[in-house]
N, CA, C and O atoms as a Maestro MAE file, in Angstrom:
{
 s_m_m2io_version
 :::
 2.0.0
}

f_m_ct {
 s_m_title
 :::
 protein
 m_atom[260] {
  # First column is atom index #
  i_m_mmod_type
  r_m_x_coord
  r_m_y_coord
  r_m_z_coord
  i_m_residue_number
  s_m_chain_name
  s_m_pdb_residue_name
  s_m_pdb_atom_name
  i_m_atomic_number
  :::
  1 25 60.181 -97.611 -20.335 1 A "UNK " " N  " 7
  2 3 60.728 -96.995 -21.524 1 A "UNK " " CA " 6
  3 2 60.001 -97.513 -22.752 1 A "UNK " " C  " 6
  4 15 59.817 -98.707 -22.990 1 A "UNK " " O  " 8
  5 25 59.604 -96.492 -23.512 2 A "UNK " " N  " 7
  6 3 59.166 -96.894 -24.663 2 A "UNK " " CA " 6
  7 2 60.894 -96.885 -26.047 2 A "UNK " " C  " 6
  8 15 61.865 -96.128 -26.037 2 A "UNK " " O  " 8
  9 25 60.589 -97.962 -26.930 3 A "UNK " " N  " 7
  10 3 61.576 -98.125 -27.635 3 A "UNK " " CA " 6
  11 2 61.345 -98.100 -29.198 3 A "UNK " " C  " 6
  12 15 60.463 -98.751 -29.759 3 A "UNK " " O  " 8
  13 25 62.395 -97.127 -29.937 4 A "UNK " " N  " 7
  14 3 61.851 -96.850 -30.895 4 A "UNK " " CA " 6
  15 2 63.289 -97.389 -32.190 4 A "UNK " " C  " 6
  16 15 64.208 -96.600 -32.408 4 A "UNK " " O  " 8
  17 25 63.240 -98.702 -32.861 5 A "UNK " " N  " 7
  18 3 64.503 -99.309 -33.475 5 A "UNK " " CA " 6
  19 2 64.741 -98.693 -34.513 5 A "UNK " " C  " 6
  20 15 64.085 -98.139 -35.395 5 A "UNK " " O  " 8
  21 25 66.652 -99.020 -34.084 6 A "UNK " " N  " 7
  22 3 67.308 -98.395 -35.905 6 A "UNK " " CA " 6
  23 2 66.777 -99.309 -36.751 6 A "UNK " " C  " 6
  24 15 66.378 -98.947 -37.858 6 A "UNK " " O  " 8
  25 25 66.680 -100.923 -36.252 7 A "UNK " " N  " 7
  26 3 66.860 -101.969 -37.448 7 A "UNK " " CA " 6
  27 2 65.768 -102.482 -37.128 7 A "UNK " " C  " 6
  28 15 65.358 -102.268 -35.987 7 A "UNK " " O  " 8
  29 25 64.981 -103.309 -38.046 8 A "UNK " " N  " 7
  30 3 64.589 -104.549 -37.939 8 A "UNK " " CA " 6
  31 2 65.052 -105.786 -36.774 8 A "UNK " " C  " 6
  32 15 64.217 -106.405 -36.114 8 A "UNK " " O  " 8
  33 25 66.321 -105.969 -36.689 9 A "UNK " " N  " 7
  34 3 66.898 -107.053 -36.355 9 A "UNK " " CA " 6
  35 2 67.086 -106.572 -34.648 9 A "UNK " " C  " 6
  36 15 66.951 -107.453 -33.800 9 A "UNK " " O  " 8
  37 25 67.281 -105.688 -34.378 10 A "UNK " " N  " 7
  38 3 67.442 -104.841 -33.093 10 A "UNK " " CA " 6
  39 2 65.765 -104.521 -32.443 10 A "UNK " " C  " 6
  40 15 65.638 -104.281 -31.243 10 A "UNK " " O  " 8
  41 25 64.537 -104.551 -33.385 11 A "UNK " " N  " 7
  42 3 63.596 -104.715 -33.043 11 A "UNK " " CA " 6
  43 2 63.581 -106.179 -32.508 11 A "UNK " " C  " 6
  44 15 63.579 -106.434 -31.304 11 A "UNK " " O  " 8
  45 25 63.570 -107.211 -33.586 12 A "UNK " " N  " 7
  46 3 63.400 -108.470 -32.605 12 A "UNK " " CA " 6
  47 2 64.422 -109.455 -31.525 12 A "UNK " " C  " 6
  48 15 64.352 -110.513 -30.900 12 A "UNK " " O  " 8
  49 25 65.368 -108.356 -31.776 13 A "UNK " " N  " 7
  50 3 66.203 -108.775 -29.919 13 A "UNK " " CA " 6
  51 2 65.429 -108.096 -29.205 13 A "UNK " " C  " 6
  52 15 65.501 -108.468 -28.034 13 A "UNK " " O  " 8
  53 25 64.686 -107.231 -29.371 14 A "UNK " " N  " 7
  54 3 63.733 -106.623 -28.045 14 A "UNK " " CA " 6
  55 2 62.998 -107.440 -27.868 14 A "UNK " " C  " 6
  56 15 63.063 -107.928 -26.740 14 A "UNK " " O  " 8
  57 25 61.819 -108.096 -28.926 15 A "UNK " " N  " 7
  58 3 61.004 -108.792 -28.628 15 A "UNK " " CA " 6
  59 2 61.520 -110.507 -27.824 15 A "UNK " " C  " 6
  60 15 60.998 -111.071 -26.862 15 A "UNK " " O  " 8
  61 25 62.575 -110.901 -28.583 16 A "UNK " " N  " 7
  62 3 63.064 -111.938 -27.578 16 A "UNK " " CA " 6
  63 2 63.815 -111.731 -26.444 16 A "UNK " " C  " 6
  64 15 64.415 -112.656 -25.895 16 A "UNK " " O  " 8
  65 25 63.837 -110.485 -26.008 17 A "UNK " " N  " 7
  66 3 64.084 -110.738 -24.172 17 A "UNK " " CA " 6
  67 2 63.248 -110.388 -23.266 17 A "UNK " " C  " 6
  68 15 62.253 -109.668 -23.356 17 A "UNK " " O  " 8
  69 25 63.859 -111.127 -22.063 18 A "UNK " " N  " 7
  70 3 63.013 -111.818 -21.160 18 A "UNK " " CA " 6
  71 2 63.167 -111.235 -19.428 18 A "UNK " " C  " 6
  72 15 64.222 -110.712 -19.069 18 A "UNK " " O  " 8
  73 25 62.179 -111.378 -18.615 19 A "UNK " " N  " 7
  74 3 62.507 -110.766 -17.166 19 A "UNK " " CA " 6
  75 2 63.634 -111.077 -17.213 19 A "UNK " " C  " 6
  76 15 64.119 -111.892 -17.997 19 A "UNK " " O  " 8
  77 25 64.334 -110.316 -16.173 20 A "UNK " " N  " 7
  78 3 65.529 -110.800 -15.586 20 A "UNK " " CA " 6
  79 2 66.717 -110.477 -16.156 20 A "UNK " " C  " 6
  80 15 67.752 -110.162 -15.568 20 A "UNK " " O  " 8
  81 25 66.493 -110.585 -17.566 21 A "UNK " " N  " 7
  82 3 67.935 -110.440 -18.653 21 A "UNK " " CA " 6
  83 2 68.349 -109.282 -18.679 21 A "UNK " " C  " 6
  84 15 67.483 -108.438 -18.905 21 A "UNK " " O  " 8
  85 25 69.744 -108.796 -18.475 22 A "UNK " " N  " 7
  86 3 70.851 -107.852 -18.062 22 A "UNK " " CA " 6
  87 2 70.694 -107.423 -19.770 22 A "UNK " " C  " 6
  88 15 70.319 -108.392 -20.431 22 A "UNK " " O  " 8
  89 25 70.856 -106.494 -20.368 23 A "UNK " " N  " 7
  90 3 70.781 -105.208 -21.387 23 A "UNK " " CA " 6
  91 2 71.926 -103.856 -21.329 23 A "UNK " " C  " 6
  92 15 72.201 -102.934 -20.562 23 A "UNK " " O  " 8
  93 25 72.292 -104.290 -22.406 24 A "UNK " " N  " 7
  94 3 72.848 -102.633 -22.393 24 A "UNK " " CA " 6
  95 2 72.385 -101.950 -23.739 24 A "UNK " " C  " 6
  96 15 72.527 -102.545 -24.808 24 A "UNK " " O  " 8
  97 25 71.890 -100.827 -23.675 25 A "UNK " " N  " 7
  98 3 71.536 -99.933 -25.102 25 A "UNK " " CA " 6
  99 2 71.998 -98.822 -24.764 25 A "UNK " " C  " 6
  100 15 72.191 -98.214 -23.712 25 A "UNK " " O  " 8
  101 25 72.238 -98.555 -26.550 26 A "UNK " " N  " 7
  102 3 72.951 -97.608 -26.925 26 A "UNK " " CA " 6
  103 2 71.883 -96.502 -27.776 26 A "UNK " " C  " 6
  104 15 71.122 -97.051 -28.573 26 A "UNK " " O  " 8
  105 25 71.810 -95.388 -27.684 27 A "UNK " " N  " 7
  106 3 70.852 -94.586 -28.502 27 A "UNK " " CA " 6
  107 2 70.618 -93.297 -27.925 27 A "UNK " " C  " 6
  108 15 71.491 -92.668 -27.326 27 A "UNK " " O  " 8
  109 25 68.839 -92.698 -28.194 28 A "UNK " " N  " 7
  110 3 69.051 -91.340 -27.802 28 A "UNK " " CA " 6
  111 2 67.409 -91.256 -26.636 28 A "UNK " " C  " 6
  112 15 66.416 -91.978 -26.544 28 A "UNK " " O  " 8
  113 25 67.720 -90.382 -26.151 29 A "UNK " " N  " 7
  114 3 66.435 -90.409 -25.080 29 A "UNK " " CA " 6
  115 2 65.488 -89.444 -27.225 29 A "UNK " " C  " 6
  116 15 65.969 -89.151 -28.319 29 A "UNK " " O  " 8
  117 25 64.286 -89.392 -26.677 30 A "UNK " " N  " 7
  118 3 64.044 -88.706 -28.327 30 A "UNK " " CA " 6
  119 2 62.136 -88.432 -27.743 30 A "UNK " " C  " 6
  120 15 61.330 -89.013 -27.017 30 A "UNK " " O  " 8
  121 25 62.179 -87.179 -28.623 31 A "UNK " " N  " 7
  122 3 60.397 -87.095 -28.481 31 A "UNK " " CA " 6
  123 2 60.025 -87.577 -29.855 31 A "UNK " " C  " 6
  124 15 60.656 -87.765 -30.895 31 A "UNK " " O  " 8
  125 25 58.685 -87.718 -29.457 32 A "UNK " " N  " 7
  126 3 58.186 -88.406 -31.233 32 A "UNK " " CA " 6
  127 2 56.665 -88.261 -30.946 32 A "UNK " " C  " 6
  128 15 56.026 -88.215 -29.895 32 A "UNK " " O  " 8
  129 25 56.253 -88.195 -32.500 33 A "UNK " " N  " 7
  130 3 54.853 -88.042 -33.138 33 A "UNK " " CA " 6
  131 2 54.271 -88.949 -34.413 33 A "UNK " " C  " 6
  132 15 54.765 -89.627 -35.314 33 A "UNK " " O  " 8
  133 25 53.314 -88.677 -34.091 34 A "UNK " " N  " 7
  134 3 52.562 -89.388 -35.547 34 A "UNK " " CA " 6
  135 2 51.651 -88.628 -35.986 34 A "UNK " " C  " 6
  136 15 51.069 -87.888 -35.191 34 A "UNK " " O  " 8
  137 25 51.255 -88.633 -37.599 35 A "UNK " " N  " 7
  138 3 50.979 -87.360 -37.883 35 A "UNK " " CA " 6
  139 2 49.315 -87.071 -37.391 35 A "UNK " " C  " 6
  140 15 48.615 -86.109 -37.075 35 A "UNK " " O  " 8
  141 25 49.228 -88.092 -37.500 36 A "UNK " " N  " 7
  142 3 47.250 -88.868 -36.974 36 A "UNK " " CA " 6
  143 2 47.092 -88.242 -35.821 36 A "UNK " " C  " 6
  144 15 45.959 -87.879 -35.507 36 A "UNK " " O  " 8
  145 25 48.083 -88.020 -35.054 37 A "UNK " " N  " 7
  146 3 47.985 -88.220 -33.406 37 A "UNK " " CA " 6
  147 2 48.899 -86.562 -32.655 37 A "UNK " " C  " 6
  148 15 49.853 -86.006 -33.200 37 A "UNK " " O  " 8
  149 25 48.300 -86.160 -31.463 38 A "UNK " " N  " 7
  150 3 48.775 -85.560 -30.653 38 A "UNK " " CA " 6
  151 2 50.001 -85.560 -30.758 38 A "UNK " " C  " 6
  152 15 50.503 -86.642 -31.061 38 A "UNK " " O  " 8
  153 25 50.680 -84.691 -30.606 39 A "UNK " " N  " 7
  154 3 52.627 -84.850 -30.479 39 A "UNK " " CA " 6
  155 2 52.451 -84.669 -28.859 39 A "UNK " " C  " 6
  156 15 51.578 -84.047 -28.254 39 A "UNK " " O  " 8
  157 25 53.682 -85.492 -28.304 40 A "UNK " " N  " 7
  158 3 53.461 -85.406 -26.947 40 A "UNK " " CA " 6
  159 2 55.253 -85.361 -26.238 40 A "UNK " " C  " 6
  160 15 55.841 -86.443 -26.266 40 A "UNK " " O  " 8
  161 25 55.705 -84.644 -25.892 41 A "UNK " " N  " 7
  162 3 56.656 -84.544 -25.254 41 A "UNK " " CA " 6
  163 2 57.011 -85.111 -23.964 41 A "UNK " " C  " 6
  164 15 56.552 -84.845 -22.853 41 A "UNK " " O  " 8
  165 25 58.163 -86.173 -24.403 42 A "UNK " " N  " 7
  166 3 58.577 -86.495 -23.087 42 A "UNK " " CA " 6
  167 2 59.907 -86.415 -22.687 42 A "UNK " " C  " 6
  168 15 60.822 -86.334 -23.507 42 A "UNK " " O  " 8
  169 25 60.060 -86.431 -21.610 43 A "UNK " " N  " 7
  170 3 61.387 -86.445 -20.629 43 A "UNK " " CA " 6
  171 2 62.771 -86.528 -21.579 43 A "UNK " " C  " 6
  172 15 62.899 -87.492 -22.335 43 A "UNK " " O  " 8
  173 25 63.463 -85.828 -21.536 44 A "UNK " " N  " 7
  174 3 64.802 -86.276 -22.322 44 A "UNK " " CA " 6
  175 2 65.986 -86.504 -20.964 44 A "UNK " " C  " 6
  176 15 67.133 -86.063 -21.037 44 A "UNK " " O  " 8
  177 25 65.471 -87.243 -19.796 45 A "UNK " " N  " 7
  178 3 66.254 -87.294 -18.526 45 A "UNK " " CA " 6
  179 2 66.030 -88.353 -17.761 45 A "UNK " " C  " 6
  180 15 64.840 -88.668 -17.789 45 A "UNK " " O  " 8
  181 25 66.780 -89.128 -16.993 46 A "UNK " " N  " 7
  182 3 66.485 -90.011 -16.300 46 A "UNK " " CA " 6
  183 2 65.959 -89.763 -14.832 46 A "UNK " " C  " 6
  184 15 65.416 -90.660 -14.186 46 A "UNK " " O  " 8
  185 25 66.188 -88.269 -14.267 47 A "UNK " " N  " 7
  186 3 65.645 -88.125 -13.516 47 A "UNK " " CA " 6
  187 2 64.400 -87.680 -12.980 47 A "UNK " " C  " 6
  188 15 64.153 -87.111 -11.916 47 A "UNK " " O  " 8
  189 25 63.435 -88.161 -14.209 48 A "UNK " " N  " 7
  190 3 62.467 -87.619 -13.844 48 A "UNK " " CA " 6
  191 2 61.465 -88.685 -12.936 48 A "UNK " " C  " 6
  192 15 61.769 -89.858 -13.156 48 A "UNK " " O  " 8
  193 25 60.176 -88.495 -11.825 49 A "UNK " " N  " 7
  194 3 59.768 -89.750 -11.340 49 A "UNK " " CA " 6
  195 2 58.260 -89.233 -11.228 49 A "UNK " " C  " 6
  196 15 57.831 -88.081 -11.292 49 A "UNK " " O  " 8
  197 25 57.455 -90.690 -11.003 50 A "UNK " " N  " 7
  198 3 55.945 -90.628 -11.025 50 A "UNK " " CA " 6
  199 2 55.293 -90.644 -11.937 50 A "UNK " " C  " 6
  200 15 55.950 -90.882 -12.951 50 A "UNK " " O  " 8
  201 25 53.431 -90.387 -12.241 51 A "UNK " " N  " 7
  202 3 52.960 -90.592 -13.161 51 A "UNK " " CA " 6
  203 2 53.785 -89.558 -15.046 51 A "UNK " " C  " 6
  204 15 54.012 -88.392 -15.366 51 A "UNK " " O  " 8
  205 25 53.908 -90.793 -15.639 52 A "UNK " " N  " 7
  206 3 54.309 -89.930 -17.176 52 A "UNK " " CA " 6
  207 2 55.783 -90.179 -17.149 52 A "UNK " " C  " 6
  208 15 56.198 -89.879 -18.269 52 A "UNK " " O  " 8
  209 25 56.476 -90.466 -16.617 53 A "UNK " " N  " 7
  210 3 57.626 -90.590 -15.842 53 A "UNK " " CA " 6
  211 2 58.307 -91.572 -16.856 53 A "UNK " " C  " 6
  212 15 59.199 -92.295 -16.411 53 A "UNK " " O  " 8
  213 25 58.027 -91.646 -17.948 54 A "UNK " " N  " 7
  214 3 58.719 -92.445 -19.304 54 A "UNK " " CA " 6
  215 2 59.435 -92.201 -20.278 54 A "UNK " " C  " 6
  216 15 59.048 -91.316 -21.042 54 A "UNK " " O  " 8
  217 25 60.630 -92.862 -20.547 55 A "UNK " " N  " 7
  218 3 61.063 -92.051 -21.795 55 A "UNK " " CA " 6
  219 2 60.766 -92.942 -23.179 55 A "UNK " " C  " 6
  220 15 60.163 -94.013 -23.123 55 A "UNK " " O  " 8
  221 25 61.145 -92.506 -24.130 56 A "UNK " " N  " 7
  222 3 60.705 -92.572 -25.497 56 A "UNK " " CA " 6
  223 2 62.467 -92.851 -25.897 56 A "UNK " " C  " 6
  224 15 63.096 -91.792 -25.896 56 A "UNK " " O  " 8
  225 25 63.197 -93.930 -26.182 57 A "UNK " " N  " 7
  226 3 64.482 -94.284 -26.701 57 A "UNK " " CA " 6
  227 2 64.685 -94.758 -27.991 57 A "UNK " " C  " 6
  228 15 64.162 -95.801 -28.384 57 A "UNK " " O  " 8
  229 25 65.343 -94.128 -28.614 58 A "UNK " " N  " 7
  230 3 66.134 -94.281 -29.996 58 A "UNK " " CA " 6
  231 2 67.312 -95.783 -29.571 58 A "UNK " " C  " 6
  232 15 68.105 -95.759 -28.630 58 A "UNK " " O  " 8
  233 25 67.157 -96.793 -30.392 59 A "UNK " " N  " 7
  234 3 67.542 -97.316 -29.881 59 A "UNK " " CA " 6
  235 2 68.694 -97.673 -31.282 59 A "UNK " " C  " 6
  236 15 68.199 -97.591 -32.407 59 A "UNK " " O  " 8
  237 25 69.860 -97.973 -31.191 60 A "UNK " " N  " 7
  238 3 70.953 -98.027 -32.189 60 A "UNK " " CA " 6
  239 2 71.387 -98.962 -31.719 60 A "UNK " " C  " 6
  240 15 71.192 -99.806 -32.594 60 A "UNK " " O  " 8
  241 25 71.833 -99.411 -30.966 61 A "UNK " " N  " 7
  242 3 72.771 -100.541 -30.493 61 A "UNK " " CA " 6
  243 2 72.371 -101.753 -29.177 61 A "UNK " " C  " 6
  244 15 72.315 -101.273 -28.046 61 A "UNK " " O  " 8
  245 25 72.209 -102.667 -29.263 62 A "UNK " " N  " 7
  246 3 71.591 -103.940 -28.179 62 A "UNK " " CA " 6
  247 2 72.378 -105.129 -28.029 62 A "UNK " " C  " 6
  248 15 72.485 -106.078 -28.806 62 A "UNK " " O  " 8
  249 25 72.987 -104.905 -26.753 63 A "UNK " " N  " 7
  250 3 73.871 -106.408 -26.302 63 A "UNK " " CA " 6
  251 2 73.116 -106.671 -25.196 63 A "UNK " " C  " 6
  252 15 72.495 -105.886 -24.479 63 A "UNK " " O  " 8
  253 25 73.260 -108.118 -25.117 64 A "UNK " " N  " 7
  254 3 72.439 -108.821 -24.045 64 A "UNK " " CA " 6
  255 2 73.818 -109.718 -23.239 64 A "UNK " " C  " 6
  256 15 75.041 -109.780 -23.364 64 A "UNK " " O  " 8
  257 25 72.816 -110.288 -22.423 65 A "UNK " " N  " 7
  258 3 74.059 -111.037 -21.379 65 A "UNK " " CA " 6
  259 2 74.146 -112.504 -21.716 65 A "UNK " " C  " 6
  260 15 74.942 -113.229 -21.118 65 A "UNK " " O  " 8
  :::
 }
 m_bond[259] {
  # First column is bond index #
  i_m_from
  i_m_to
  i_m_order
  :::
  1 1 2 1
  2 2 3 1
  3 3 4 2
  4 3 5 1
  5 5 6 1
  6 6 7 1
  7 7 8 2
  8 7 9 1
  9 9 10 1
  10 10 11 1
  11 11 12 2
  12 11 13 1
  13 13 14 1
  14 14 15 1
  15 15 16 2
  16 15 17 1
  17 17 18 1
  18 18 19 1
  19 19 20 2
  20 19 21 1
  21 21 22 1
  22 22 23 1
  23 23 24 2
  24 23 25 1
  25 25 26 1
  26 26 27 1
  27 27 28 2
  28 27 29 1
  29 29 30 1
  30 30 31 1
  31 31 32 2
  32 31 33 1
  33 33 34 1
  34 34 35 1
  35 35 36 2
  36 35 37 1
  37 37 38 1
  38 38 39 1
  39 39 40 2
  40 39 41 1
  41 41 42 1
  42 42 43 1
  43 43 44 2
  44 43 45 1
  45 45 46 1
  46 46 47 1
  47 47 48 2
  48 47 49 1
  49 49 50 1
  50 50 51 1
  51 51 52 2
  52 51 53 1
  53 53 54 1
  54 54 55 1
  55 55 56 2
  56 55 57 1
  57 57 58 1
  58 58 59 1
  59 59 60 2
  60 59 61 1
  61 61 62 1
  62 62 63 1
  63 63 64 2
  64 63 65 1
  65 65 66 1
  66 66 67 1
  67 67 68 2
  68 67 69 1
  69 69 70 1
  70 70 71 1
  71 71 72 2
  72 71 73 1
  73 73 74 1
  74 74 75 1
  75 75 76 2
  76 75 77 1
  77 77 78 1
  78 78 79 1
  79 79 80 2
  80 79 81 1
  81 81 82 1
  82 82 83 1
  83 83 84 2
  84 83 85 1
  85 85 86 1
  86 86 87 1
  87 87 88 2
  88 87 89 1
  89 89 90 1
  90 90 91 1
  91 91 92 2
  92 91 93 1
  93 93 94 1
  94 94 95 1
  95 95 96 2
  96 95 97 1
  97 97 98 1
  98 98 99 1
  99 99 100 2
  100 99 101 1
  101 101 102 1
  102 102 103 1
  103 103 104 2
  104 103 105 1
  105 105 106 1
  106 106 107 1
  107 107 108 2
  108 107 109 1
  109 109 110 1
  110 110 111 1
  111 111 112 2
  112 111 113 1
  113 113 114 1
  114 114 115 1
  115 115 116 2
  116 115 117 1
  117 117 118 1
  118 118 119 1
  119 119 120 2
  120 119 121 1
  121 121 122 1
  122 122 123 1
  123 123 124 2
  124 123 125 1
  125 125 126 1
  126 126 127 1
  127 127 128 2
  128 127 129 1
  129 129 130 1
  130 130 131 1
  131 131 132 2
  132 131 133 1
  133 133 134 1
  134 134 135 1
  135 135 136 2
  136 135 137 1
  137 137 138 1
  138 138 139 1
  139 139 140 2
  140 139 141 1
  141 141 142 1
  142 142 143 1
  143 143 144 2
  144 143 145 1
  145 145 146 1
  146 146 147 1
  147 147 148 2
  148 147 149 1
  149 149 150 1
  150 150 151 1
  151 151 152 2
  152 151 153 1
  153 153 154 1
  154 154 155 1
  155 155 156 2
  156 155 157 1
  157 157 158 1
  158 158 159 1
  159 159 160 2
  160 159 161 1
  161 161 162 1
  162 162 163 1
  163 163 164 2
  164 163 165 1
  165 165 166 1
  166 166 167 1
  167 167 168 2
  168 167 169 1
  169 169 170 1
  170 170 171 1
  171 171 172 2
  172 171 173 1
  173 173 174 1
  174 174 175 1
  175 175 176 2
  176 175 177 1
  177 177 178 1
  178 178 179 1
  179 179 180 2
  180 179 181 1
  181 181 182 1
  182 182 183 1
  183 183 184 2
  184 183 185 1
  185 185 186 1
  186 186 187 1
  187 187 188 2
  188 187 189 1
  189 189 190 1
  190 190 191 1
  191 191 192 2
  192 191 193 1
  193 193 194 1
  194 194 195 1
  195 195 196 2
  196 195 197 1
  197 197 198 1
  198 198 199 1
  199 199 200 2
  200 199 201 1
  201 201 202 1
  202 202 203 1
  203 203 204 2
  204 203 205 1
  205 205 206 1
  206 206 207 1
  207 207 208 2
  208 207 209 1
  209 209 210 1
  210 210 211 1
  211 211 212 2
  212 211 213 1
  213 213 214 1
  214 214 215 1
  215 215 216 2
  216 215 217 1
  217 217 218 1
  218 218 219 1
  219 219 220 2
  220 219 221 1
  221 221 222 1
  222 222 223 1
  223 223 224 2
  224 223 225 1
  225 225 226 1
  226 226 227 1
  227 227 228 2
  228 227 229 1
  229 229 230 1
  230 230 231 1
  231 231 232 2
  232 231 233 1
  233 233 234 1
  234 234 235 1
  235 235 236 2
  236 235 237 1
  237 237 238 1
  238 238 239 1
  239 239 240 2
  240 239 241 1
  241 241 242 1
  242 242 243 1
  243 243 244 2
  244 243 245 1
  245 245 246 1
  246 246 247 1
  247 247 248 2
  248 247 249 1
  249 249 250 1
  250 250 251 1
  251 251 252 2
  252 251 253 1
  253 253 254 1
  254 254 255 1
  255 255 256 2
  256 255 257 1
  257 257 258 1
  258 258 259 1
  259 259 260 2
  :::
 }
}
């Protein structure tokens, strides 16, 4: 999963966790662009599998264990 933060502060609880550590997030599956760059659509589903097989998450809310 690629992760895309409401906050600042919710960015660096991402960056300080670690293998292993249990997560729950709250947010939106989401497509996104930059204006420089290709727009590229991905998956708004968990069931998708194999190469590309990633989603792009809005991320609003982060509790850890």
């Amino acid at each position: 999963m690629h992760m895309i933060t409401l906050t600042r502060e919710i960015e660096a609880r991402l960056d300080r966790l670690r293998p292993g550590q249990l997560v729950s997030v709250r947010g939106f599956l989401v497509d996104a662009s930059r204006p420089e760059r290709l727009r590229v659509e991905y998956p708004r589903s968990r069931s998708d599998i194999g190469d590309g097989s990633c989603e792009v998450v809005w991320v609003e809310a982060l509790e850890t264990d």
